[in-house]
N, C-alpha and C positions, 0 to 999 in steps of 0.2 A: 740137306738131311738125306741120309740114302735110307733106301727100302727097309732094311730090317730093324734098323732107328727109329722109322715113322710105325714098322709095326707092333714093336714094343711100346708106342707111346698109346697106341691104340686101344691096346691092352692093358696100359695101366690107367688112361684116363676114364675108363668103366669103373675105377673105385678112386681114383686120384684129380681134383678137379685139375691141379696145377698142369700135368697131362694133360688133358683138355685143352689149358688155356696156350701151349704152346704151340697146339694143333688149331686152334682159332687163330691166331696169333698168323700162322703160317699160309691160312689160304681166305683169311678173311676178304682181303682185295679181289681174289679171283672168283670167288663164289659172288660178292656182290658184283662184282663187273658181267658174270655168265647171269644173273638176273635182271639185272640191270635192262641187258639187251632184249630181253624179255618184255619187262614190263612197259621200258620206255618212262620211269616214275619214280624220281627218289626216294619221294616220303614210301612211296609202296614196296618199294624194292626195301628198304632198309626195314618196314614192319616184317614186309615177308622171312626176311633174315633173321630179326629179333628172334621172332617165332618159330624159328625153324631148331635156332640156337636153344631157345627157353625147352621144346621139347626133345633133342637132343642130350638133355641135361638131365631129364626127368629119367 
């Protein structure tokens, strides 16, 4: 996906969930692995995620 692809998705997933869900889609792996190293905790790593997701949404 280049830059101004990911920037427009950016931009449309503020009113378009489906947007969103291609940009969850795209760095789900990375963001929980960059937590991951963090917390050292599945179950915590993946709430933290949830949460992070549930308010990103709002």
């Amino acid at each position: 996906m280049d830059n101004e692809i990911e920037k427009q998705l950016i931009e449309e997933s503020k009113t378009n969930p489906q947007s969103f869900e291609r940009l969850y889609i795209k760095y789900y792996e990375q963001i929980l692995k960059f937590v991951y190293k963090r917390v050292e905790s599945l179950d915590d790593t993946k709430r933290y995620y949830i949460h992070r997701f549930y308010k990103s949404i709002k």
